[in-house]
C-alpha positions in Angstrom: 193.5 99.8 125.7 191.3 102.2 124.1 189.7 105.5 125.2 186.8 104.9 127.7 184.6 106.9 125.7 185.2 105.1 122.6 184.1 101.7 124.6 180.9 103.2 125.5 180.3 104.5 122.0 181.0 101.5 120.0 177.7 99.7 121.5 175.6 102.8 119.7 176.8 100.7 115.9 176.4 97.1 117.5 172.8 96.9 117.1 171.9 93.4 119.0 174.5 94.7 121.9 172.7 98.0 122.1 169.6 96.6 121.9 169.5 94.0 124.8 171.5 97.2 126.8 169.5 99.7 126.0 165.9 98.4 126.6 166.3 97.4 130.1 166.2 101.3 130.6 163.2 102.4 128.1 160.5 100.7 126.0 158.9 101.8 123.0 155.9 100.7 120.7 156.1 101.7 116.8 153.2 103.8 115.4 153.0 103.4 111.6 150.3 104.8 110.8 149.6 108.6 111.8 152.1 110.7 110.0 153.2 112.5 112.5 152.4 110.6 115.9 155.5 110.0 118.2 157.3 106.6 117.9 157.0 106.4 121.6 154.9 106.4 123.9 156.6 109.3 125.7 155.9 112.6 123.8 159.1 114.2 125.6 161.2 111.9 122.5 159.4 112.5 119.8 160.3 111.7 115.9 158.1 112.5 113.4 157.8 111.7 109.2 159.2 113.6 107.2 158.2 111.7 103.9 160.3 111.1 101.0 162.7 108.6 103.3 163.3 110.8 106.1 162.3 112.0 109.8 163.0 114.5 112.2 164.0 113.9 115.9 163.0 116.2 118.4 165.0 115.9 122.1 163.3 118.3 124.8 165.6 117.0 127.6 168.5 118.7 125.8 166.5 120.9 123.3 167.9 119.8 120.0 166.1 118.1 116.8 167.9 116.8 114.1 166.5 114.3 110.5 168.1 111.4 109.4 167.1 108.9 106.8 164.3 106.5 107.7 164.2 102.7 107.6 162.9 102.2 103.5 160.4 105.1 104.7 158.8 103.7 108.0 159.5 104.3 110.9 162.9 103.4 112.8 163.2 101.9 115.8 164.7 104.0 118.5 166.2 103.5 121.8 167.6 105.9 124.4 170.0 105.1 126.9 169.2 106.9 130.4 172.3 107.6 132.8 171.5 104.5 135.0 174.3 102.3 134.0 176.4 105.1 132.7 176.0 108.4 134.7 177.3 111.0 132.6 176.1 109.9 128.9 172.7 110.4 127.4 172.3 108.3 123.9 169.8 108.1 121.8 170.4 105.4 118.4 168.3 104.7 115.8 168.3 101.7 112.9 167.7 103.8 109.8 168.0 100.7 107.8 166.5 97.2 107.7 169.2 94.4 106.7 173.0 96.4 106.5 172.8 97.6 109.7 172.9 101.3 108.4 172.6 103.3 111.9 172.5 106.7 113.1 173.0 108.0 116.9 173.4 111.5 118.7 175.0 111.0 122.3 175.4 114.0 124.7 178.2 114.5 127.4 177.2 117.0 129.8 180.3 116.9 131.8 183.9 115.8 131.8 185.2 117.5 128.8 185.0 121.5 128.2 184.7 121.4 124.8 184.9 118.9 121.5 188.8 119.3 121.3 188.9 117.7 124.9 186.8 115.1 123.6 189.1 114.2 121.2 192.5 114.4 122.4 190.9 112.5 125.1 190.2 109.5 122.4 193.4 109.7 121.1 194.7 108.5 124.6 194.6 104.3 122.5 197.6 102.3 122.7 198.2 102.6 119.1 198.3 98.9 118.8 195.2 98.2 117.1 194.1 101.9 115.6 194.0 105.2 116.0 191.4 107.9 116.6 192.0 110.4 112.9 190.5 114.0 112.3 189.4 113.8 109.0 188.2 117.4 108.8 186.4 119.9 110.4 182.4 120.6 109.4 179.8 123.5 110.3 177.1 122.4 112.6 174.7 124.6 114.4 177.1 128.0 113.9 179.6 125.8 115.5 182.9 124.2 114.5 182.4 120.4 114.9 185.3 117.7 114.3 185.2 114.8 111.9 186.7 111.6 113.4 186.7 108.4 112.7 188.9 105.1 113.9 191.6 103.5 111.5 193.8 100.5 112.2 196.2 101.7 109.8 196.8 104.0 107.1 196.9 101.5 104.6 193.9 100.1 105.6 191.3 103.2 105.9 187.6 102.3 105.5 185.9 103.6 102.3 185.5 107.7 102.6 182.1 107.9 101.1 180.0 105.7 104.0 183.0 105.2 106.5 182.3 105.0 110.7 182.2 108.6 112.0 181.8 110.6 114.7 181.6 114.2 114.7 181.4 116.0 117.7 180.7 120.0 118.6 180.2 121.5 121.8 178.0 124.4 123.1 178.4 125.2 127.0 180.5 122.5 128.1 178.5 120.1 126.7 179.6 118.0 123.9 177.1 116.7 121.5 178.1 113.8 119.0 176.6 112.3 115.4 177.6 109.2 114.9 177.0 107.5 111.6 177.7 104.3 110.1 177.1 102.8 106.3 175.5 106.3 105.6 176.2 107.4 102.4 178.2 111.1 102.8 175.0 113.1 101.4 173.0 111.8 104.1 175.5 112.1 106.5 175.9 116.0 105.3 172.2 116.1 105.2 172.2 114.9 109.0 175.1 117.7 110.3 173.0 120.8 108.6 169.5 119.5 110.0 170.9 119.7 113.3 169.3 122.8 115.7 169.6 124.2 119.0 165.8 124.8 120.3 164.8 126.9 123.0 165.5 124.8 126.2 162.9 125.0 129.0 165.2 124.6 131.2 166.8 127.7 130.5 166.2 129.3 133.6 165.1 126.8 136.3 163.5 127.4 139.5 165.5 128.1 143.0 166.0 125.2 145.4 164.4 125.1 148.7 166.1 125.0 151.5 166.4 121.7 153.9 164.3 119.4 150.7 165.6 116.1 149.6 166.7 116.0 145.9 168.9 113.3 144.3 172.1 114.0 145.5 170.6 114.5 149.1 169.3 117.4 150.9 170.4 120.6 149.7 171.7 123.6 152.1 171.5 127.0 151.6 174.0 129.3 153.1 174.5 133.0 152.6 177.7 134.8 151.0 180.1 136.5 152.7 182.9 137.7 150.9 182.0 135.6 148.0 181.8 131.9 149.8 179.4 130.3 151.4 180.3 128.3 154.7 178.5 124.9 155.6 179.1 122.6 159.3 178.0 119.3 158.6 176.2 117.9 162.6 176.2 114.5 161.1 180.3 114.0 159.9 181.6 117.0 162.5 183.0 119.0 160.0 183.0 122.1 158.5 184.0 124.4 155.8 183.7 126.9 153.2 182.9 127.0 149.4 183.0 129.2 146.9 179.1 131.3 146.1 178.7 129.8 142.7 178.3 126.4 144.3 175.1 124.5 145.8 175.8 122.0 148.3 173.8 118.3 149.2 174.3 116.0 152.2 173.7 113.0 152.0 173.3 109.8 154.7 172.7 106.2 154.4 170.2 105.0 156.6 168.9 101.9 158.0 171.2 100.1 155.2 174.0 97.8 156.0 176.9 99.9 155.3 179.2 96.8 154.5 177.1 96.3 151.3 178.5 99.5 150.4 181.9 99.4 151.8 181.2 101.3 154.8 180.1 104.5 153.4 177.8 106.3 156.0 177.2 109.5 153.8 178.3 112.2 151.0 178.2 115.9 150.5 178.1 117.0 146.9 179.1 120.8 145.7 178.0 121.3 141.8 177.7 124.8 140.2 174.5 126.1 140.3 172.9 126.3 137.0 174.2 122.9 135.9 172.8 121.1 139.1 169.7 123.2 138.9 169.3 122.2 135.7 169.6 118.3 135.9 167.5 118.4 138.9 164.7 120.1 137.0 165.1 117.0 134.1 165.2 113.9 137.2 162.0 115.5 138.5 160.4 115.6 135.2 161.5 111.9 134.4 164.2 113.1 131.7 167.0 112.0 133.6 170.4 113.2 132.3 173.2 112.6 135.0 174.2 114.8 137.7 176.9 117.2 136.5 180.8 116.6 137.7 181.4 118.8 141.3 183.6 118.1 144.3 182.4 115.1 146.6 183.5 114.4 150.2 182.4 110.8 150.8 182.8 109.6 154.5 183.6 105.7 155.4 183.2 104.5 158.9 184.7 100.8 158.4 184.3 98.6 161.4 187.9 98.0 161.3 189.6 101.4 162.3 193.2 99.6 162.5 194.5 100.4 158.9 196.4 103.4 158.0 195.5 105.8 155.8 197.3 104.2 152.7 196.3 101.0 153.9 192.7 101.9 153.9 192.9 103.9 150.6 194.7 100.5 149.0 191.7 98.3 149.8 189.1 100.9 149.0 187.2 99.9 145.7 185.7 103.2 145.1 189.1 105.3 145.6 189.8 104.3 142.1 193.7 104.3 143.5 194.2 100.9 141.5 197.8 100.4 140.9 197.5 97.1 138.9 195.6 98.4 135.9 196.9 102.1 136.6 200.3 102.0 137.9 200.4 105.8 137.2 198.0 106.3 140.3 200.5 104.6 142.4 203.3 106.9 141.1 201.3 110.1 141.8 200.8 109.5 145.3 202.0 112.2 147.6 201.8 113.2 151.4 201.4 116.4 152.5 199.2 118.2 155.2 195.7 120.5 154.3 194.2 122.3 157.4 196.5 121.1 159.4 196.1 117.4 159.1 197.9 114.7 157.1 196.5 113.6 153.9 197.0 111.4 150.4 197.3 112.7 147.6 196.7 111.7 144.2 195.2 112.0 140.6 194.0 108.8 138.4 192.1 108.8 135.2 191.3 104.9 136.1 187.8 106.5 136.5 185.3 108.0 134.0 187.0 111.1 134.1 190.5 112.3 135.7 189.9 113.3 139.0 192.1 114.5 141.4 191.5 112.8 145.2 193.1 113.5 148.5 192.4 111.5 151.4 192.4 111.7 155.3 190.9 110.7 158.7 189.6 112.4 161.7 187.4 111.0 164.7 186.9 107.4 163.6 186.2 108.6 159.9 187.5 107.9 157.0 186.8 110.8 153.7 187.8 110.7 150.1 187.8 114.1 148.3 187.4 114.0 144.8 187.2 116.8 142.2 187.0 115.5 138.1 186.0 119.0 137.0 188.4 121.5 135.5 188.2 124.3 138.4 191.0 122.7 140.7 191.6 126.1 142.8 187.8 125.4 143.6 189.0 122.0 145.2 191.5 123.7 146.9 189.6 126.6 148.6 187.6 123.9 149.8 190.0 121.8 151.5 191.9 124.7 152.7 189.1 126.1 154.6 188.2 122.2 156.3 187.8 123.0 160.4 187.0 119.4 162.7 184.2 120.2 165.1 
């Protein structure tokens, strides 16, 4: 089985997949007239005419703009994949070319991998049955080092170097940011790597949270600092604990739902880092959603059958990701130990978007998974350490 990330990029070269995917999430009318009116109707996603066979792409969500090679000179047709089906991936593909199905795409990655290098050796992870993820060489992109891949069954049987599949990938503050061309001949596609800018983001510096308001990963607490964490006692799931100060915390409960349609989970509460969360908070307000950023969640189950244990439960849990039939690894890694004082499961699977390390217990007549799938683990573990039942 291949990479996950290379399943979800393929679709940005399969035009009719992409196509049907894609514009469930975003509609947009072509404007061929006016030189330099937006394709869309959205002005945030604005590409503009460039003449002589090219155009310019401008992306305010994640400040960037970058030119490509325009369909015969009009304008391309452009699609934009929002994080509703896929949380933490932000695409936006374009058909630079009627008839070969030359195509062009820029996909961001705002979490899960600190830099293009994890990105990579994270796409190597294929089965080597049917190809293998190959560096071809490394480019200059923005003043940063960016890595030219591309997929190969075998090394006898590499696609042509001037116009071949790639995907070249950089990264700038834990955000990766790939290029992906296809059937573009290798000046464009050099053309396309040295258009590419930062811009300044407006999001820079966004605005403090308030206090007790709802935002979309629930309502957000604040709590003052005492020797660099923050402490938080949750009335609703009778618990309590302490983070560390560079963290903003959301809770989160279901309401007047029926919690079996959602295998009995009665709430959440989210830690993120600050800036990160602030940020993506700032872009869902503002319609430019861009997934929430990774953190460390505490979701709480109150099934209406208290009788299994622990490992039971976690066994028939389909959001635990603890799958041992399709990751057998999962099962392996299992381990009990105690954390505050109670019993708990152990275990890490990258059966999930990301590899994430979980621990499970129960108190009261709850039921809590603990995941973390970012890269500061002894942020997990202060966490859970500090855990006190009310």
């Amino acid at each position: 089985m291949t990479s996950v990330l290379k399943k979800y990029l393929l679709p940005i070269f399969i035009g009719a997949t992409l196509i049907v995917l894609l514009s469930m999430v975003f509609f947009f009318t072509r404007t061929p007239d006016a030189p330099d009116a937006p394709v869309t109707e959205d002005v945030e996603y604005l590409v503009s005419d460039l003449g002589d066979g090219w155009s310019r792409y401008t992306d305010t969500p994640f400040a960037f703009l970058i030119e490509f090679p325009s369909a015969q000179g009009q304008r391309p047709f452009v699609e934009t994949h929002s994080p509703s089906n896929y949380p933490d991936f932000y695409t936006v593909s374009f058909k630079v070319q009627s008839g070969d199905m030359v195509t062009f795409g820029v996909m961001v990655i705002p979490v899960g991998f600190r830099d293009a290098e994890a990105w990579f050796a994270d796409r190597q992870k294929d089965d080597g049955q049917f190809s293998e993820h190959v560096l071809e060489r490394r480019v200059e992109i923005a003043d940063t080092e960016a890595l030219v891949t591309y997929w190969r069954e075998t090394p006898e049987n590499e696609s042509p170097y001037e116009n071949r599949e790639r995907s070249t990938a950089f990264s700038r503050d834990g955000t990766v940011y790939i290029i992906s061309t296809r059937g573009m001949s290798l000046a464009d596609t050099e053309r396309v790597w040295q258009s590419f800018q930062f811009l300044e983001s407006d999001i820079s510096n966004p605005p403090a949270l308030i206090d007790g308001k709802e935002y979309y990963g629930g309502m957000y607490h604040e709590s003052s600092v005492v020797n660099g964490m923050k402490s938080f006692v949750s009335e609703r799931f009778d618990i309590a604990f302490n983070y560390p100060e560079g963290y903003l915390l959301f809770e989160s409960e279901m309401k007047d739902e029926p919690q079996a349609q959602f295998s009995f989970v009665a709430g959440s509460i989210v830690l993120g880092l600050d800036l990160p969360v602030r940020q993506s908070i700032m872009r869902a307000e503002a319609g430019r959603g861009s997934g929430a950023p990774g953190g460390i969640v505490l979701t709480f189950y109150q099934p209406q059958d208290q009788s299994p244990s622990l490992e039971q439960w976690l066994r028939t849990n389909p959001s635990g990701n603890f799958n041992p039939e399709f990751a057998p690894d999962t099962d392996l890694s299992l381990m009990s130990t105690t954390i505050a004082g109670m019993p708990v499961l152990k275990y890490h699977s990258d059966f999930g978007m990301y590899p994430t390390d979980y621990v499970a217990f129960t108190y009261k007549d709850w039921y809590v998974l603990a995941s973390d799938a970012t890269d500061a683990k002894t942020d997990f573990d202060k966490v859970l350490s500090t855990i006190v039942i009310q």
